[in-house]
N, C-alpha and C positions, 0 to 999 in steps of 0.2 A: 504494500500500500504506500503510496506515494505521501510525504510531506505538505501538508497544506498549509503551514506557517508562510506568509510573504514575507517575511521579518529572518527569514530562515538564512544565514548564510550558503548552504547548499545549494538553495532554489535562488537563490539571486545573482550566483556565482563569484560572490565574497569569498575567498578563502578562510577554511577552519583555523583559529589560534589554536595552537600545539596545545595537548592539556599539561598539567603540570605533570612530573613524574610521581610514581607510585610510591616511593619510596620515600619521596621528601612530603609528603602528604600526612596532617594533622587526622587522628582516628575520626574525627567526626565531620573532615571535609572528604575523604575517601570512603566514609556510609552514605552521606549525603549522594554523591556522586551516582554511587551503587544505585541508591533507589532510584534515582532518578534514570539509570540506565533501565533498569527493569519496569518502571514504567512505562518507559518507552518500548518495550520490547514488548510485553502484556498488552499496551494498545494497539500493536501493529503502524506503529507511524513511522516503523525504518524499513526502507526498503532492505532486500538480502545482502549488499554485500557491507552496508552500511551496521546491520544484525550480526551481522559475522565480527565485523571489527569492535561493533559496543559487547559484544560474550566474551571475547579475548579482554578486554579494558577490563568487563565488569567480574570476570575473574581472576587478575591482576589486584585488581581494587579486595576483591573477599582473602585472598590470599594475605595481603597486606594488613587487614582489617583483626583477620583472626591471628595474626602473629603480636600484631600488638595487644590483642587481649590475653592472649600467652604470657606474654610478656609481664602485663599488667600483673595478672596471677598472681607470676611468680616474686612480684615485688611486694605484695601484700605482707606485713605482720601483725600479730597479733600481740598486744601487750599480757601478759601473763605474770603474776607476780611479781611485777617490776621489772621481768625483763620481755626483750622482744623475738620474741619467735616468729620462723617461718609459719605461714598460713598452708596447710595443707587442702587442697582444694579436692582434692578427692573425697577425703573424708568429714571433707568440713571442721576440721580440727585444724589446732597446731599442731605442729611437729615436737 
């Protein structure tokens, strides 16, 4: 299904501004982006090859996304008798 934005860079023959990379991207500017990909994809307003390139981004973006909540995890602690333990997140304990 073709884009019916007129404001659309694609359709006006604007060129796209590079997005930013994946990697220097803030956790909640690369969810942001995510959904927005997937909305777009769920509506059908990107034609195929344009689909093909936002599934490559918007897996980029998940990959990124879920490494920094790893991340996050693993920085958590938990104060415990005055001192600071790891938060074990499997068991919902500290360690």
């Amino acid at each position: 299904m073709a884009r019916t934005n007129p404001a659309d860079p694609v359709e006006n023959g604007t060129p796209q501004p590079e997005p930013p990379a994946v990697n220097e991207m803030k956790f909640e500017a690369a969810l942001a982006e995510l959904e927005q990909i997937v909305q777009n994809m769920e509506g059908g307003r990107l034609p195929l090859e344009e689909s093909m390139l936002a599934y490559r981004r918007g897996s980029e973006l998940l990959r990124h996304c879920q490494q920094q909540l790893s991340d996050a995890e693993r920085k958590i602690q938990v104060l415990e008798a005055g001192t600071l333990r790891d938060f074990d997140s499997a068991s919902g304990g500290v360690q």
